[in-house]
N, C-alpha and C positions, 0 to 999 in steps of 0.2 A: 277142586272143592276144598275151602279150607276148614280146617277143623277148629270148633271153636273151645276154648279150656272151660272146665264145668267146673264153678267157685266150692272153694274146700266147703265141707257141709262143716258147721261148728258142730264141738264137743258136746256129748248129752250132757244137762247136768246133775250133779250127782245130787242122792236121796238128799243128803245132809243139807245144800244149799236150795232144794225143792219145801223141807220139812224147815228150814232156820227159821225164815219168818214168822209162821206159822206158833215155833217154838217160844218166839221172844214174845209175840203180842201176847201168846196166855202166859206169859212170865210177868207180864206188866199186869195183864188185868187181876189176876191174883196179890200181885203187891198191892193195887190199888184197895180192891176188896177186904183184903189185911189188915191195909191202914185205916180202913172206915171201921174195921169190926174193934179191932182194938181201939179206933178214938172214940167207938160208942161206949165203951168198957173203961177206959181210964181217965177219956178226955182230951181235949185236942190239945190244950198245952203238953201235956204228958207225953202225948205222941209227937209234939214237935221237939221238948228237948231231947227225946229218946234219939230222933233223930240228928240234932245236934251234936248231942254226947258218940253218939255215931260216928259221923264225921270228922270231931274231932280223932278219936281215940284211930282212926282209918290213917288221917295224916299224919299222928306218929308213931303209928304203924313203919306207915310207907320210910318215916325220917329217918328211923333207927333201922332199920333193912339197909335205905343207903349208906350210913354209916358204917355198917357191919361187912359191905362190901367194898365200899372203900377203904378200909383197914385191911382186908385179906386183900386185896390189889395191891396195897402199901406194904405190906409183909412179902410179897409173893414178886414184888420190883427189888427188897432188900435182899432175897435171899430169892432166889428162881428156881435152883433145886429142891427149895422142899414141895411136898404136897398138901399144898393146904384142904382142910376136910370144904366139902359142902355146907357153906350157909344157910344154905336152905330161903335164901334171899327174895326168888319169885314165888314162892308160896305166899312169904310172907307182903309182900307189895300186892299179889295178888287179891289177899283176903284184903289188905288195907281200902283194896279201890273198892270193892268189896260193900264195906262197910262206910265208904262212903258214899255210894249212891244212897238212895232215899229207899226204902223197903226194910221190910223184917224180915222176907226168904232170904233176900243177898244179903241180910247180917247174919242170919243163921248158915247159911255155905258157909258164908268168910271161916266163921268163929271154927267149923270143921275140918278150914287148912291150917288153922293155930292149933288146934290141941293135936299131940303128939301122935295117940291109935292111928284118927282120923285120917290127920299129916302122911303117915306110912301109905296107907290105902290111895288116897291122893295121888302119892309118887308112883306107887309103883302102877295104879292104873296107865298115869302119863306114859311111864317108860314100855307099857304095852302097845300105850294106841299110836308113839313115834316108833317102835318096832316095824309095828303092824305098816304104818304110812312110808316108813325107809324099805319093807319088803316091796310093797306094791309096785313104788316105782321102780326099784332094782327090777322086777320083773317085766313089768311092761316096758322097760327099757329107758324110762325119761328123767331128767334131771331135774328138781325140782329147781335147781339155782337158776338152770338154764331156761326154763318154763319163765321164769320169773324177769328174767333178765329180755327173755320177745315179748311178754306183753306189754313189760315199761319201755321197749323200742318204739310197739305197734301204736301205744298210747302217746307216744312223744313225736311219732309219723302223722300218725291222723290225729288232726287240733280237730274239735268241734264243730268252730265255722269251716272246716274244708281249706283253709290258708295252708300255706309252703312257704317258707320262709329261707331262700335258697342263701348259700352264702360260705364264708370259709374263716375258719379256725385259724387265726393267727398267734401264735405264740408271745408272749412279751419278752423282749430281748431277741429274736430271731428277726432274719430280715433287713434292708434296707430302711425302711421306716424306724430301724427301735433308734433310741438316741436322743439327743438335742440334736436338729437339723442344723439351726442357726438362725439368723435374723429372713423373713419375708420377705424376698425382692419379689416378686410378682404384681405388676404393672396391675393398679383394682381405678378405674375411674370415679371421680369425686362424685359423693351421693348429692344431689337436685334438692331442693328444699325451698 
């Protein structure tokens, strides 16, 4: 009697990725409602350069964030023992993208990872909830690199149509092949025409 293997059952999945959906579509339909109540209140032009001026002020946001960390990388390659402080860099890129979607919620978060109080509360939420996320796994035992690193296998194993695409790794410069061969002697019969 052979025994047959019972396929792993998949992972439950967690509240957060049951409730996201769920979370983003009333994030949208509130922007939506937003934009109409304000473009009935000031005007649709109004609400579109509000929008504009948005976007813009979101992309150099974003500029000067890169700037500000490319400068501390450039400081930190001249001299590598110092300590350079916190730029505070993805707060700032973050509120940038922020502000440049289209809505007046995600301008109003944005504007709450710019101002300083806010910015504090911000961080130090963050530094709880990757606490929190680096205990769980230490606990249950699992690496989140390594989690990361089988699913991009199992997705780069199983293509979609079901293909395999068998074959081997050749090195450039390894091998008999690497090189100039030389000129073709291989007898090819004259093409018919």
């Amino acid at each position: 009697m052979t025994q047959q293997a019972t396929p792993a059952r998949p992972a439950p999945r967690s509240k957060l990725r049951r409730v996201l959906p769920l979370l983003l579509t009333a994030w949208l339909v509130l922007e939506i409602w937003l934009l109409v109540q304000v473009g009935s209140w000031l005007g649709g032009l109004t609400v579109v350069l509000l929008l504009i001026a948005g976007a813009l002020i979101g992309g150099s946001l974003i500029k000067r964030a890169g700037r500000r960390a490319l400068a501390a990388a450039l400081e930190q390659t001249r001299d590598p023992r110092s300590q350079q402080p916190q730029t505070g860099t993805s707060l700032t890129v973050l509120a940038g993208l922020l502000l440049i979607l289209p809505g007046f919620l995600s301008d109003a978060l944005a504007l709450t990872l710019l101002f300083p109080p806010t910015r504090a509360l911000w961080r130090a939420g963050g530094r709880r909830a990757a606490d929190k996320v680096l205990r769980s796994t230490a606990a249950a035992g699992t690496d989140p690199l390594a989690d990361a690193i089988r699913l991009q296998e199992q997705l780069r194993i199983h293509r979609p149509d079901g293909k395999v695409v068998q074959g081997e790794v050749v090195e450039p410069g390894a091998g008999p092949a690497a090189g100039p061969q030389g000129p073709d002697t291989t007898y090819r019969p004259p093409l018919k025409g």
